[in-house]
GUKOL-891536 format. One record per residue: residue in three letters; x, y, z of N, C-alpha, C in turn. Coordinates in Angstrom, 3 decimals, always signed. Each point is the difference from the previous one (the first is absolute). Layout:
N
+------+----------+----------+----------+----------+----------+----------+----------+----------+----------+
! resn !      n_u !      n_v !      n_w !     ca_u !     ca_v !     ca_w !      c_u !      c_v !      c_w !
+------+----------+----------+----------+----------+----------+----------+----------+----------+----------+
!  ALA !        X !        Y !        Z !        X !        Y !        Z !        X !        Y !        Z !
...
+------+----------+----------+----------+----------+----------+----------+----------+----------+----------+
This chain:
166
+------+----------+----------+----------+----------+----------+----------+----------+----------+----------+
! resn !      n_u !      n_v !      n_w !     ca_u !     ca_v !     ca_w !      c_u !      c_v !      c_w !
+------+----------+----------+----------+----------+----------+----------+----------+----------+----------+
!  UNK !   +0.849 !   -1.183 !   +0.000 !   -0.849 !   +1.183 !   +0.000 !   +0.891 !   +1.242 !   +0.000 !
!  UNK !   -0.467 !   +0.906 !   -0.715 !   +0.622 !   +1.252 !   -0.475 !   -0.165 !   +0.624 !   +0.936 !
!  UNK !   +0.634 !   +1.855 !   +0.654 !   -0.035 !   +0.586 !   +0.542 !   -1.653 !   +0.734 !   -0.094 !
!  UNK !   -0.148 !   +0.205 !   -1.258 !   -1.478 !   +0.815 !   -0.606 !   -1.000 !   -1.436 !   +0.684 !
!  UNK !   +0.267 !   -1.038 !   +0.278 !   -1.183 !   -1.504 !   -0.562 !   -0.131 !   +0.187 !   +1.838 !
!  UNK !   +1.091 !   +0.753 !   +0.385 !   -0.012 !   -0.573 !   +2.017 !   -0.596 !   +1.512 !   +0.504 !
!  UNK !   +0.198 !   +1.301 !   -0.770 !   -0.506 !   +0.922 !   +0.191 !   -1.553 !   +0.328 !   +0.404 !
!  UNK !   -0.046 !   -0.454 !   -1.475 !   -1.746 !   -0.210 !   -0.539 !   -0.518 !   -0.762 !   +1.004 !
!  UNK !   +0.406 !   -1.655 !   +0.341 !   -0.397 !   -0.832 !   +0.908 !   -0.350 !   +0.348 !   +1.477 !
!  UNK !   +1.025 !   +0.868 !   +0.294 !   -0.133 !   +1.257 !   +1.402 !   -1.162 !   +0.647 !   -0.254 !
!  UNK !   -0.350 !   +0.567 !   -1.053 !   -1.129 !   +1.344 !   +0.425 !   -0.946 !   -0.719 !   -0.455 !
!  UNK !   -0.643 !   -0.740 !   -0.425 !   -0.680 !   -1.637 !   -0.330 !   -0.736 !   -0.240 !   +1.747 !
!  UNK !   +0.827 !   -0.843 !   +0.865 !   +0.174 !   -0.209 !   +1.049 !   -0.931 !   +0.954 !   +0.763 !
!  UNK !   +1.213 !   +1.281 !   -0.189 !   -0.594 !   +0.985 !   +1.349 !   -1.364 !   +0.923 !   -0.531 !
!  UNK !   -0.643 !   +0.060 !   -1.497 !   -1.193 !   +0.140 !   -0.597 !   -0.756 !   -0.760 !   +0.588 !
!  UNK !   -0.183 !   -1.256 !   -0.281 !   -0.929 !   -0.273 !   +0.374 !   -0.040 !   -1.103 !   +1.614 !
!  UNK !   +0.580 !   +0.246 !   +0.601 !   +0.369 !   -0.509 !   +1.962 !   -0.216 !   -1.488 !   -0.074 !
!  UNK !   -1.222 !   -0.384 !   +0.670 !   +0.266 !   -1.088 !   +0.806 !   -0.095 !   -1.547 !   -1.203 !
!  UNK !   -1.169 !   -0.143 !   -0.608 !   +0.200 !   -0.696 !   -1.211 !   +1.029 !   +0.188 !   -1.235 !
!  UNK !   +1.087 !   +0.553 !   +0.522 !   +1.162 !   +0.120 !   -1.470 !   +0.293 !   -0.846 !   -0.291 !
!  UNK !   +0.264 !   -1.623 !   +0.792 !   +0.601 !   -1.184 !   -0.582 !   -0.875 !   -0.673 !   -0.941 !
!  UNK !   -1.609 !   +0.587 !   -0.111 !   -1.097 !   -0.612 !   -1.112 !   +0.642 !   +0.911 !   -1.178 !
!  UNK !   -0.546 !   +1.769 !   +0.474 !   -0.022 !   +0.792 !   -1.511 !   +1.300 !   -0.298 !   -0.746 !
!  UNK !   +1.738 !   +0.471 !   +0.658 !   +1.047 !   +0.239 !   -0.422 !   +0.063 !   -0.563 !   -1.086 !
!  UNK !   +0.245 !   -1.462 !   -0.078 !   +0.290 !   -0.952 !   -0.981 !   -1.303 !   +0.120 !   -1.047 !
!  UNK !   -0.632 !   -0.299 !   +0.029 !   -0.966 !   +0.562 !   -0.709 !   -0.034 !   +1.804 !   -1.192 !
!  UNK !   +0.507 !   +0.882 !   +1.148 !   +0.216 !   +0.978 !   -0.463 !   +1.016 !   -0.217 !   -1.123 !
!  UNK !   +1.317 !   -0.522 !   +0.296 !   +1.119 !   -0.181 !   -0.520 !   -0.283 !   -0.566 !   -1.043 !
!  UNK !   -0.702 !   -0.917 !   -0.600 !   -0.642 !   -0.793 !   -0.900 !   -0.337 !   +1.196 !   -1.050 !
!  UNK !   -0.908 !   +0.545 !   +0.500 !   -0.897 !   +1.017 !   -0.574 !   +1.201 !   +1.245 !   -0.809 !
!  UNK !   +0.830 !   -0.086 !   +0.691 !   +1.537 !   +1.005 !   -0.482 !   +0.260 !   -0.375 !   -1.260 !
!  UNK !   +0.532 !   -1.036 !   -0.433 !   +0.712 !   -0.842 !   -0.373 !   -0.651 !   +0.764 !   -1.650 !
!  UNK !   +0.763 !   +0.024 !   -1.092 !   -0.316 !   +0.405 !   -1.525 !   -1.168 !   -1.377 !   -0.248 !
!  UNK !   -0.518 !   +0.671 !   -0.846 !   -1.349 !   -0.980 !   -0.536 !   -1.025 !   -0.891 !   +0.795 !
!  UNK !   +0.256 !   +0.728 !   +1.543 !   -0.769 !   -1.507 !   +1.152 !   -1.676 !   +0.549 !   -0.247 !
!  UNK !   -0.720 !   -0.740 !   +0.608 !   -1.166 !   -0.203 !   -0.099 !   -0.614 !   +1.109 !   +1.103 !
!  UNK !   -1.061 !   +0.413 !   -0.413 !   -0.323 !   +0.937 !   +1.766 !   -0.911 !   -0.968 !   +0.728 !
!  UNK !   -0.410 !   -1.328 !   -0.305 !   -1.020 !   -0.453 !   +0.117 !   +0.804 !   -0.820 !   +0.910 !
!  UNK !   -1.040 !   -0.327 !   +1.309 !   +0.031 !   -1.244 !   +0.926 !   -1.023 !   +0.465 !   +0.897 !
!  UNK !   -0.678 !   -1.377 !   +0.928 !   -1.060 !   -0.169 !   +0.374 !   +0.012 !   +0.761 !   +1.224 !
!  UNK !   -1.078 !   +0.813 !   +0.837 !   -0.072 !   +0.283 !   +1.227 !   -1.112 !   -0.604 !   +0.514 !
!  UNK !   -0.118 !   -0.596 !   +1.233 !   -1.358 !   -1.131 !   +0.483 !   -0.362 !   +1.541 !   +0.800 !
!  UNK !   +0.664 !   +0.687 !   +0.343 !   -0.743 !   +1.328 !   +1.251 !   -0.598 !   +0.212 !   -1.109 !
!  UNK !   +0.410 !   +0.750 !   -0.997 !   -0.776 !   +0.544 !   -0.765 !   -1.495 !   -0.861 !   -0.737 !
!  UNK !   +0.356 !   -0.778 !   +0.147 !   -0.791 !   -1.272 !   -0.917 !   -1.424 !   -0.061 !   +1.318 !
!  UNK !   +0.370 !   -0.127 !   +1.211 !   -0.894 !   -0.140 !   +0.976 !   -0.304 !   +1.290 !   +0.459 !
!  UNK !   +0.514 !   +0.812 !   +0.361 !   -0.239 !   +1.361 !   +0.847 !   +0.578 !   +1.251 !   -0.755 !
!  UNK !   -0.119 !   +0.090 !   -1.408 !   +0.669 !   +1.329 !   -0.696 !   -0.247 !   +1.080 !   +0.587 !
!  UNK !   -1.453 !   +0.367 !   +0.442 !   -0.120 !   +1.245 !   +0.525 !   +0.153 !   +0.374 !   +0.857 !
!  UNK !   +0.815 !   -0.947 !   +1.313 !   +0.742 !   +0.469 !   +1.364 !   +1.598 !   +0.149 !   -0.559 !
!  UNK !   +0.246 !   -1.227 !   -1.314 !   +1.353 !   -0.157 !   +0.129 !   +0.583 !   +1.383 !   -0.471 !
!  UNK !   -0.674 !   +0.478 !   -1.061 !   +0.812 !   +1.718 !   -0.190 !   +0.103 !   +1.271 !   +0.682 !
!  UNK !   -1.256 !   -0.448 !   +1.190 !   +0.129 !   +0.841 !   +1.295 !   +0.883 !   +0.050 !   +0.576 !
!  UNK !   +0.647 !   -1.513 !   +0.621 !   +0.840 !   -0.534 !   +0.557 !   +0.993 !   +0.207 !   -0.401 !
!  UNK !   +0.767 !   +0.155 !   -0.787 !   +0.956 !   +0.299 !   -1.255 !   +0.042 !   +1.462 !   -0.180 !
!  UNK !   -0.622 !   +1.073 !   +0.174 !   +0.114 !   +0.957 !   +0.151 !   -0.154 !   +0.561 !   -1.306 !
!  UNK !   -0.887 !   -0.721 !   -0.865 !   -0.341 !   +0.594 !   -1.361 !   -0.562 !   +0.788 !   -0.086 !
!  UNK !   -0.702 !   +0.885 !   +0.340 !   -1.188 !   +0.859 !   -0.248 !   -0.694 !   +0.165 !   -1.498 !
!  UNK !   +1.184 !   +0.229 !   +0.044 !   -0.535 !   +0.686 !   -1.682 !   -0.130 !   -0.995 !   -1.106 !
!  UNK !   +0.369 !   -1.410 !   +0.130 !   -0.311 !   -1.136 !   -0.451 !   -1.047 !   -0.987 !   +0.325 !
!  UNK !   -0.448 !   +0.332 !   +1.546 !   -1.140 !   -0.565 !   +0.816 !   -0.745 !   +0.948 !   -1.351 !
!  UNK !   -0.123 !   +1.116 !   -0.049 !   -1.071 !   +1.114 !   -0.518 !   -0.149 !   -0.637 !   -1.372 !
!  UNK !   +1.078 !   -0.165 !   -0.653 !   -0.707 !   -0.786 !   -1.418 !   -0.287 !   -1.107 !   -0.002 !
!  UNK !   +0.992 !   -0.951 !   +0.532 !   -0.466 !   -1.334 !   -0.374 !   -1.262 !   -0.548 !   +1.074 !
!  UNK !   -0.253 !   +0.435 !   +0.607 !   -1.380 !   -0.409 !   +1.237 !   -0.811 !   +1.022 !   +0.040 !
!  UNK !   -0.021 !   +0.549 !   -0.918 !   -1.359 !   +1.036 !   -0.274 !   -0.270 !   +0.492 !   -1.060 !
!  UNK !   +0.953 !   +0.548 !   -0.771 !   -0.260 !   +0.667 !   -1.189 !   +0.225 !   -1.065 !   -1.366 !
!  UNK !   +0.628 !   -1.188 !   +0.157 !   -0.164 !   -1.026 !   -1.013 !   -1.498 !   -1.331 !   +0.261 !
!  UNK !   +0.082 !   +0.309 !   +0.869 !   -1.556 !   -1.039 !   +0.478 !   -1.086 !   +0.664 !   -0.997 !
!  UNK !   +0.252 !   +1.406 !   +0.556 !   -1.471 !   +0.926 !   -0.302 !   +0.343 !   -0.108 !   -1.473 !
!  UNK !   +0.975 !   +0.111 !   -0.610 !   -0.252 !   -0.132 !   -1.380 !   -0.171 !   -0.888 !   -0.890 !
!  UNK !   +0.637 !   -1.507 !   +0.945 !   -0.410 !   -0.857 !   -0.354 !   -1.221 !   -0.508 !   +0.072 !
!  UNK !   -1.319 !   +0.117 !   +0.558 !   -0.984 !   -0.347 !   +0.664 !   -1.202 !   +1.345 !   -0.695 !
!  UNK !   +1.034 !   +0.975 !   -0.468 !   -0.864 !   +0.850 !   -1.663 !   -0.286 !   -0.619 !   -1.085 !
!  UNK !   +1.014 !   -0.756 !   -0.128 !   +0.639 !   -0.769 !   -1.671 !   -1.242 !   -1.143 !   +0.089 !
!  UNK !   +0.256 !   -0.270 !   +1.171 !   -0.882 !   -1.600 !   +0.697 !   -1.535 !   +0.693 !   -0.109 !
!  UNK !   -0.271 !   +1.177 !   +0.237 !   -1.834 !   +0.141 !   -0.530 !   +0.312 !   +0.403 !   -1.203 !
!  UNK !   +1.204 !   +0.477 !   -0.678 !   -0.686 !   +0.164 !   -1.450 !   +0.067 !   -0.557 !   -0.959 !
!  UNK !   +0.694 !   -1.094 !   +0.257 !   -0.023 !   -1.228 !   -0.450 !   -1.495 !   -0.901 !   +0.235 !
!  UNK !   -0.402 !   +0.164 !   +1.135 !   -1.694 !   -0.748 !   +0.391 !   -0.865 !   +0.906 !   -1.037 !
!  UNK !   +0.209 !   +1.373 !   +0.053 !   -1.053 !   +0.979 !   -0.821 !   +0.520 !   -0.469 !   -1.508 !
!  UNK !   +0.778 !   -0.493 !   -0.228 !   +0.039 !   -0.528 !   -1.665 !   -0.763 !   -1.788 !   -0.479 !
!  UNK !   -0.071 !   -0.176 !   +1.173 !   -0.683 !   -1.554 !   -0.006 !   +1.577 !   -0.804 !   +0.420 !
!  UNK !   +0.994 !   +0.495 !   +0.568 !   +0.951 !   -1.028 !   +0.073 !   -0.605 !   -1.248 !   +1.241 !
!  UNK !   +0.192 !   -1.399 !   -0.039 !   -0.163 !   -0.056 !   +1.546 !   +0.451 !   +0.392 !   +1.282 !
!  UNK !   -0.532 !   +0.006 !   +0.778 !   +0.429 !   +0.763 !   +1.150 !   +0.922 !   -0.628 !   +0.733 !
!  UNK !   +0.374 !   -1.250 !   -0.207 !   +1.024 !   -1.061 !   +0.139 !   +1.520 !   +0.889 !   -0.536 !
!  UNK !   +0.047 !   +0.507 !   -1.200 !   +1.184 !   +0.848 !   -0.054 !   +0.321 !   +0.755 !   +0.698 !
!  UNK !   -0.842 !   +0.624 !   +0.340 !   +0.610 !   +1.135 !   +0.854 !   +0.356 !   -0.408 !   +1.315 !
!  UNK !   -0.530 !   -1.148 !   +0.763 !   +0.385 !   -0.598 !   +1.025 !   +1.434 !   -0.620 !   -0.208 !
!  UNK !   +0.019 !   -0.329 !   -1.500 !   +1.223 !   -0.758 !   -0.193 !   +1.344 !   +1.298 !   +0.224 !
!  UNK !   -0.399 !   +0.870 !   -0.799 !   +0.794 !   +1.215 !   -0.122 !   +0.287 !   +0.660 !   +1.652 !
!  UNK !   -0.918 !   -0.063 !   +0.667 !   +0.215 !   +0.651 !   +2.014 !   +0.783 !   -0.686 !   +0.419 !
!  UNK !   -0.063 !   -1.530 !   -0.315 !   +0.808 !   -1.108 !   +0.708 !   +1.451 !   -0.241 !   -0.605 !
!  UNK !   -0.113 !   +0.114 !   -1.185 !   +1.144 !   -0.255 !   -0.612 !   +1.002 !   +1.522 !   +0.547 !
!  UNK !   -0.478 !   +0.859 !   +0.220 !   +0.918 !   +1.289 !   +0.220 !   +0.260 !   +0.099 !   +1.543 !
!  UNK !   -0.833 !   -0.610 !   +0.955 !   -0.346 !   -0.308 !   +1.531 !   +1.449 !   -0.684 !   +0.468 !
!  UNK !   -0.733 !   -1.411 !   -0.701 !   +1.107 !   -1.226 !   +0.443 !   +0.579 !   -0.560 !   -1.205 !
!  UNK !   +0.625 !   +0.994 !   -0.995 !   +1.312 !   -0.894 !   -0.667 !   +0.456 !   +1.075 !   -0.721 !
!  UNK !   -0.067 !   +1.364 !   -0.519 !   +1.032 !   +0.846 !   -0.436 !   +0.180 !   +0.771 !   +1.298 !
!  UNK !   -0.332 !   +0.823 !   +1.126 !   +0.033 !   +0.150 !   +0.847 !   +1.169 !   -0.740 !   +0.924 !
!  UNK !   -0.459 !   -0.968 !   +0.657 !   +1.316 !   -0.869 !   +0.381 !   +1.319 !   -1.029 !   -0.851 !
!  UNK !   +0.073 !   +0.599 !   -1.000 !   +0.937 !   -0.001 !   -1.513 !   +0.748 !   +1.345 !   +0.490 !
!  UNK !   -0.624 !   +1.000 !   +0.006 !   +1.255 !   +1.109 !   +0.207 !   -0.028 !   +0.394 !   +0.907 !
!  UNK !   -0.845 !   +0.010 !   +0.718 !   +0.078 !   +0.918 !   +1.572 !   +2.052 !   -0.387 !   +0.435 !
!  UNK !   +0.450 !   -1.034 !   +0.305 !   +1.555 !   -0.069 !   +0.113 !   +0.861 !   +1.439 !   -0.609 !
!  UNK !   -0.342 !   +0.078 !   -1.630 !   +0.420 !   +1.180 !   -0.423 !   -0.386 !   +0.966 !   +0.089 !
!  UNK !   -1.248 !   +0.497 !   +0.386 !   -0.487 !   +1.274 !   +0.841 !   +0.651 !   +0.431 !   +0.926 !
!  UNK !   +0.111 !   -0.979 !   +0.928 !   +0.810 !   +0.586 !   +1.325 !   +1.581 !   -0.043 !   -0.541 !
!  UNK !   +0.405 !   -1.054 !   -0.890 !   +1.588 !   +0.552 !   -0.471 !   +0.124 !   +1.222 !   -0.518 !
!  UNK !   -1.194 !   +0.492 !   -0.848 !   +0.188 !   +1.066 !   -0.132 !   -0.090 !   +1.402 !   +0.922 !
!  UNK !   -0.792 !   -0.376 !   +0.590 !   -0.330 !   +1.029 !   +1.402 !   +1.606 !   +0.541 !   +0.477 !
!  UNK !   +0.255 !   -1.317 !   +0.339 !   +1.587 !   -0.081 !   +1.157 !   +1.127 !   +0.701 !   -1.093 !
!  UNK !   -0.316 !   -0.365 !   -0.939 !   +1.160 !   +0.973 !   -0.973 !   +0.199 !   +1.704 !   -0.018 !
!  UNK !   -1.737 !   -0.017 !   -0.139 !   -0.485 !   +1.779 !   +0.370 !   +0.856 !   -0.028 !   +1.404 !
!  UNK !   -0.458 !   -0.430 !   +1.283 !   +0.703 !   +0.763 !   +0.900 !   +1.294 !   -0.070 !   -0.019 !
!  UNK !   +0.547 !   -1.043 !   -0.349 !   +2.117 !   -0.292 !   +0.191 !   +0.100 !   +1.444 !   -1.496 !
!  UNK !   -0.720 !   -0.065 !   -1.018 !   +0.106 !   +1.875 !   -0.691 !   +0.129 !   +1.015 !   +1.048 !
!  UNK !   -0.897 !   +0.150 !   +0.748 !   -0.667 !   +1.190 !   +0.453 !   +1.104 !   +0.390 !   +1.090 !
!  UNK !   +0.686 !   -1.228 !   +0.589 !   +0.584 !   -0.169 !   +0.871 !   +1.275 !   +0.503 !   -0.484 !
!  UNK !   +0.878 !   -0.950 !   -1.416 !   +0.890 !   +0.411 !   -0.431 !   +0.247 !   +1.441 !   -0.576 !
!  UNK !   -1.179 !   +0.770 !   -0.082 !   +0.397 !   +1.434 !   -0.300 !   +0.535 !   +0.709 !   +1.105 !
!  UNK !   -0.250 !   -0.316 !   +1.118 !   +0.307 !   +0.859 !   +0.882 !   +1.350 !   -0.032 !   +0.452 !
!  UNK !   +0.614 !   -1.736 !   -0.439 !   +1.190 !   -0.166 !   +0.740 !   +0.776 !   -1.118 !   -0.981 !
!  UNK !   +1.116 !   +0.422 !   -0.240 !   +0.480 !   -0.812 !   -0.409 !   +1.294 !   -0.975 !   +0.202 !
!  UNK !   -0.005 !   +0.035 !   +1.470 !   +0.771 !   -1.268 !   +0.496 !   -0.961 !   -1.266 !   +0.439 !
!  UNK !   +0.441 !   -0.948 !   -0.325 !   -0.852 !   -1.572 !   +0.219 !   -0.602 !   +0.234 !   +1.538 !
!  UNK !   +1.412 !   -0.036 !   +1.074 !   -0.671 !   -0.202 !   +1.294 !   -0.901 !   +0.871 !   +0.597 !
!  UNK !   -0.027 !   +1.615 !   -0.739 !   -1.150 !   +0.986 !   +0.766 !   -1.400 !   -0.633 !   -1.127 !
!  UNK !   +0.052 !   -0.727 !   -0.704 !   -0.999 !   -0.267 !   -1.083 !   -0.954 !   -1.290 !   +1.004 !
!  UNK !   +0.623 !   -0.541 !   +0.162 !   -0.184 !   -1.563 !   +0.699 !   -0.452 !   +0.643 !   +1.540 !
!  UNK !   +0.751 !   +0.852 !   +0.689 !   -0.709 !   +0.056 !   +1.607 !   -1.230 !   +0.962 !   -0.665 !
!  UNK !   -0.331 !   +0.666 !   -1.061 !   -1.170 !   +0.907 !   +0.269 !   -0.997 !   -0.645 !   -0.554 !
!  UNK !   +0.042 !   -1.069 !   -1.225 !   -1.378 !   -1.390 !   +0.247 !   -0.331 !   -0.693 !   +1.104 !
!  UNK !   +1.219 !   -0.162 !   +0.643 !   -0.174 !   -0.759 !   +1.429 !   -0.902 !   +0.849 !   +0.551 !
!  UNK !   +0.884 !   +1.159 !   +0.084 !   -1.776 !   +0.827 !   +1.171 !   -1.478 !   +0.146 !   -0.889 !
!  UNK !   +0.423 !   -0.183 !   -0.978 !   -2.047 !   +0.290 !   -0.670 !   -0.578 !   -0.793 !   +0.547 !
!  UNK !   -1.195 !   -0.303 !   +0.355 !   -0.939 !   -1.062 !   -0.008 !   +0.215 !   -0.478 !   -1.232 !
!  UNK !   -0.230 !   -1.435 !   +0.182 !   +0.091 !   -1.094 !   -0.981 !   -1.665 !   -0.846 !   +0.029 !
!  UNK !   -1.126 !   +0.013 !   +0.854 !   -1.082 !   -0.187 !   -0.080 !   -1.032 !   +0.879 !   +0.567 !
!  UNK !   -0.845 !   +0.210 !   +0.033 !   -1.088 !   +0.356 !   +0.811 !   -1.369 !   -0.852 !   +0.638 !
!  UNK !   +0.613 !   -0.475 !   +1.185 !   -0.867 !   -0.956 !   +0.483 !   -1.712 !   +1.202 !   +0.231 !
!  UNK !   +0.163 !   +1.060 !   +0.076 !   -0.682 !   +1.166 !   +0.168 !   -1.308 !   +0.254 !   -0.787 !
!  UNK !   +0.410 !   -0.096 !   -1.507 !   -0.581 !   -0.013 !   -0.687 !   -0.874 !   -1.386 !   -0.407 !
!  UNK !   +0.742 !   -1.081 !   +0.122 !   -0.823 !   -1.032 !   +0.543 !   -1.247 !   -0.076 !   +0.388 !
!  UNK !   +0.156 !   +0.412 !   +1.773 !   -1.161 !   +0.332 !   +1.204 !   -0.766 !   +0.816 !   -0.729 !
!  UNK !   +0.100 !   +1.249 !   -0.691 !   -0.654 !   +0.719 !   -0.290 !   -0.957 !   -0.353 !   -1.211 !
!  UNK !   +1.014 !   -0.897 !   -1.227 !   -0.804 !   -0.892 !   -0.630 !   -1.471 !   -0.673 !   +0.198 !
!  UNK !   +0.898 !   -0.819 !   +0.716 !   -0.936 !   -1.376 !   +0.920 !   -1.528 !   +0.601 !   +0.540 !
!  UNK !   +0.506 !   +1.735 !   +0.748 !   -1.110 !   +0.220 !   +0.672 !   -0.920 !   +0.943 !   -0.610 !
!  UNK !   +0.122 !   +0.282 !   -1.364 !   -0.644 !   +0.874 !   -1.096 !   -1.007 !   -1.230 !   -0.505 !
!  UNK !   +0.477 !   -1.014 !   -0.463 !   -0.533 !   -0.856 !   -0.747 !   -1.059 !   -0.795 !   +1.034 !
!  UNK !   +0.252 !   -0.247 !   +1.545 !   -1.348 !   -0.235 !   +0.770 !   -0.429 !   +0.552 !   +0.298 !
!  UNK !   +0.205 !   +1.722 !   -0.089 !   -1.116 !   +0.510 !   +0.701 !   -1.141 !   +0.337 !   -1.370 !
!  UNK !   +0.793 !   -0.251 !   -1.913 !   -1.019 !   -0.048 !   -0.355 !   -0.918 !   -1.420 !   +0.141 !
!  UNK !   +0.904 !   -0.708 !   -0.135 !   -1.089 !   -1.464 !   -0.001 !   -1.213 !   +0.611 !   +0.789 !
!  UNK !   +0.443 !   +0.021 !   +1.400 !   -0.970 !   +0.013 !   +1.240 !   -0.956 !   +1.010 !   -0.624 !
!  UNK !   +0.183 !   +1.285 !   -0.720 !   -0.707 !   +1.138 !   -0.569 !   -0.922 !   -0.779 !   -0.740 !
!  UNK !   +0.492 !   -0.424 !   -1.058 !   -1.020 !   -0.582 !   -1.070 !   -0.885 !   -1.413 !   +0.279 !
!  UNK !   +0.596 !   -0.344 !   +1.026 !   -0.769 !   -1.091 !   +0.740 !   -1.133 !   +0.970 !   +0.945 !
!  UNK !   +0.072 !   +0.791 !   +0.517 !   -0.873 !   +0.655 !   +0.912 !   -1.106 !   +0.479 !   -0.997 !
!  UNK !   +0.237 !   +0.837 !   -1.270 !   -1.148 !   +0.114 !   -0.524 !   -0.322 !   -0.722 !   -1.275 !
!  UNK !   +0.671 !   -1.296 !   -0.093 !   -1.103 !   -1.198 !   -0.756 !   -0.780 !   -0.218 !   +1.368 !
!  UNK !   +0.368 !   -0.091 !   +1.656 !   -0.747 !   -0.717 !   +0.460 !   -1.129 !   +1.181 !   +0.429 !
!  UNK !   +0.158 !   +1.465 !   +0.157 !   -1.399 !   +0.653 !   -0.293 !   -0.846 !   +0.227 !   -1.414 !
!  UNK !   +0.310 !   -0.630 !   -0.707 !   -0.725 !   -0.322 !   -0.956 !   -1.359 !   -0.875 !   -0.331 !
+------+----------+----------+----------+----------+----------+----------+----------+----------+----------+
């Protein structure tokens, strides 16, 4: 391993904290001339819309768990308003849900972690002040989580309260 291959591998590491021995290698893959961006995520595959919380995506939670559903699930009635069956468009929610979705989500967040080790490297350009100032970012938000979790029951409980005054 090269000086640049152990560099990179450092701000890799201290990007993204306590799971680095999953992403790193993975990441490193993803480096490499002509590699694939594609490999499987089961978080994403089971829980996408905590996992980019968790991950500290925001702005990727915002498209891919809201603003690609809704457009997918447009396509999906106007496809029904043309006589398609309505079986496509289920096929089309699911297929983008659970299998392109957890296909790239891996490279979403590789890409994420690249933005900050950028954002990071402008400011400084020696390795070791690069590496202790990812170390201090947050690397998850268990926060956003809770806050998740407790948006989404207090609508259940909402929309359960007035089907049941109905």
């Amino acid at each position: 391993m090269n000086a640049a291959e152990s560099s990179q591998e450092r701000l890799y590491r201290a990007a993204v904290g306590p799971r680095a021995d999953f992403y790193v290698p993975l990441f490193l893959k993803f480096d490499e001339a002509g590699a694939s961006g594609r490999s499987w995520s089961w978080p994403a595959f089971f829980v996408s819309f905590y996992w980019f919380l968790y991950r500290r995506m925001f702005g990727q939670w915002t498209i891919y768990c809201l603003l690609i559903p809704i457009a997918v699930a447009l396509v999906a009635a106007i496809l029904a308003q043309l006589g398609v069956p309505s079986f496509v468009g289920d096929v089309l929610c699911l297929g983008y849900a659970f299998g392109l979705l957890p296909l790239t989500a891996n490279h979403l967040y590789y890409r994420a972690i690249q933005q900050r080790i950028a954002a990071v490297r402008e400011k400084s350009r020696d390795v070791a002040t690069q590496v202790s100032t990812l170390e201090a970012l947050p690397h998850t938000s268990e926060v956003a989580i809770v806050v998740a979790f407790t948006v989404v029951a207090l609508l259940g409980l909402a929309v359960g309260l007035i089907g049941a005054s109905q």
